[in-house]
N, C-alpha and C positions, 0 to 999 in steps of 0.2 A: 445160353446161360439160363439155367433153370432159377425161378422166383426164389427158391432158397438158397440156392447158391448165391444169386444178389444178396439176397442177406445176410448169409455169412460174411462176404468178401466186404461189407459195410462193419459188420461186427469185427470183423479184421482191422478194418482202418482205424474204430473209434479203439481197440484195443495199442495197438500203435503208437497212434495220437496223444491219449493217457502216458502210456509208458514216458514219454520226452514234454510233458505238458506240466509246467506250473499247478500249482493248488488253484481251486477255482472253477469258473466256467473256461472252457473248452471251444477255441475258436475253427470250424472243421468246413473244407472246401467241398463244395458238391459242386464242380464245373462236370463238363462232361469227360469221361473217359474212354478213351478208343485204345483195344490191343491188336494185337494179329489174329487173334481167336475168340478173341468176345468185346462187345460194348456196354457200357453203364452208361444213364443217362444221368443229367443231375435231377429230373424230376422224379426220376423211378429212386433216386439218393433221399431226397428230401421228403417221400412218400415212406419209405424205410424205417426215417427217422422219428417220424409222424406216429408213424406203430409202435416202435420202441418204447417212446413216450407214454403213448396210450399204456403198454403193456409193465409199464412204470422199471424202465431202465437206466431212462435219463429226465431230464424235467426244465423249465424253463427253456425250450428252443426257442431260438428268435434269428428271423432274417438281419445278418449284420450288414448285408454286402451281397452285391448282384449275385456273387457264386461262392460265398462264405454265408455260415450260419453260427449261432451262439448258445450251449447250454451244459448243462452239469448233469454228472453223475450220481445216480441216487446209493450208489453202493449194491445194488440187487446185480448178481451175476450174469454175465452177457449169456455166459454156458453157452458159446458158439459150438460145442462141437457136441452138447446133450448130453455130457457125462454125468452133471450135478443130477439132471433130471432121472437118468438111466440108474445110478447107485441110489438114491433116495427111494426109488420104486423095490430095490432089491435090500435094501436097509442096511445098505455098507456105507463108508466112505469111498469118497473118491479114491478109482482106482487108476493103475500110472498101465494103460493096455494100449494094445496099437491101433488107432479108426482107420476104418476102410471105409469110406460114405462115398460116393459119388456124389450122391445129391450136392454133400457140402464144401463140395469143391469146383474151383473151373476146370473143366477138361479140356485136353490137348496145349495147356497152355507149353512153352517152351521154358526151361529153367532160368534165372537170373545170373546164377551159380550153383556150382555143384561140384561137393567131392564124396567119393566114393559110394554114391548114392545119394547122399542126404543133398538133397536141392532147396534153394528158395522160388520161390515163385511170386508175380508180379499180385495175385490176387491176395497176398498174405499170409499164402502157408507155407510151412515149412516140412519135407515130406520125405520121407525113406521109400524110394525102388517108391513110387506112388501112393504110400500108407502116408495119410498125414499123424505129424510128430505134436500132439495137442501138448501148446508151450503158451504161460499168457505171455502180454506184450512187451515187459522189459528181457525175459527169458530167451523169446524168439532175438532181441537183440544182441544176446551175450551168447547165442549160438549162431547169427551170421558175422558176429566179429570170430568165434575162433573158426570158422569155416575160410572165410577170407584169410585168415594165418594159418594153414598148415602146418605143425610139426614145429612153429615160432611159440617160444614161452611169454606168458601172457601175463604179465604181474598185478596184482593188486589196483597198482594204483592205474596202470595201464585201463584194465576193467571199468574204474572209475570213470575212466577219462572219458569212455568211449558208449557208457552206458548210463550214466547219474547224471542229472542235471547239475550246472556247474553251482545252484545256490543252494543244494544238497549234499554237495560231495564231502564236504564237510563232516558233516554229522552222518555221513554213512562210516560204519567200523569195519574193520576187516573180519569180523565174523557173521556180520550180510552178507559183505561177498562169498564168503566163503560159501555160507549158504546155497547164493545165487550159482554158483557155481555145480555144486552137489545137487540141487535140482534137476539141471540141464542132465548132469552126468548120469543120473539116476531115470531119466527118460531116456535120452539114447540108447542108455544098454539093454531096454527094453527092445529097441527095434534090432538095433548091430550086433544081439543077442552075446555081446562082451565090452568091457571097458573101451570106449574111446577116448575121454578127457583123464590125462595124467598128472598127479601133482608132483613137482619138486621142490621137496624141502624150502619151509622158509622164502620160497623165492615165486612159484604161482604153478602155472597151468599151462599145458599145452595138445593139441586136438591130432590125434595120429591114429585115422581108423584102419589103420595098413600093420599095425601094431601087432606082433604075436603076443597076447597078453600071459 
């Protein structure tokens, strides 16, 4: 596992972590992690974080706990996958393309799940035929809920349940999700090069890449 790929697959977690975390500091485990194809250490984790900081992405780190640590997010973009950095150089907006980096990824890892291509994987991406699918971290969650439900309609508040924190869900509308929704939909069809999330009237969504659209 290359130095960068460790730090992606950190930038992974803290994205994650956010996604399902309270307003606040941010309580984040660096124990040690062992897969069948790569290891992370928690020193080589807490060394990560150290930079991060430095490089002002998050602020206030503090040891809570043998293999727990404590701090916030300063709002400055992780840009784990370099695209903020890539379009600013070429004086566009962020564009919705498909990454090929090896660097920024773990190789040879085995899939978590996986339909029709589009896989999750243990280091935190989510990946089409091996292109990772650059989603931030509540997005990648509302694309491995309808991955896990093939071809099941996915309503609203289903969405809610299963993606918004419950002291949220409240004051989320159905025209976030909507949004959340149109997002995902409007990346994948970048990689499946056609629609796979279908809407039914009134009623939500469902993920059918087997679809003749």
């Amino acid at each position: 596992m290359t130095p960068a790929a460790k730090i992606r697959f950190v930038k992974n977690r803290i994205e994650d972590q956010v996604a399902i975390s309270p307003k606040g500091p941010i309580a984040f485990s660096i124990s040690d992690i062992y897969a069948k194809t790569f290891n992370i250490f928690s020193d080589e984790q807490y060394s990560i974080l150290l930079k991060l900081e430095e490089e002002g992405y998050l602020k206030c780190l503090v040891p809570i706990a043998k293999y727990k640590v404590k701090f916030e997010m300063t709002g400055k973009p992780l840009d784990p996958f370099g695209l903020i950095a890539m379009n600013a150089a070429k004086g566009k907006k962020l564009a919705r393309v498909a990454i090929k980096d090896t660097l920024l990824m773990t190789k040879d890892l085995e899939p978590e799940f996986e339909v029709s291509g589009l896989a999750s994987y243990s280091d935190g991406t989510i990946r089409y035929k091996d292109v990772i699918v650059p989603l931030r971290g509540q997005i990648k969650d509302l694309c491995r809920m309808f991955m896990r439900n093939p071809k099941r309609l996915l309503t609203r508040d289903d969405i809610k349940e299963n993606i918004i924190d419950a002291d949220k869900r409240k004051t989320v509308s159905k025209m976030t999700i909507s949004k959340y929704v149109s997002e995902l939909r409007n990346s994948l069809k970048v990689h499946f090069k056609k629609d796979v999330i279908y809407s039914q009237k009134d009623e939500g969504w469902y993920f059918d890449p087997n679809k003749k659209s």
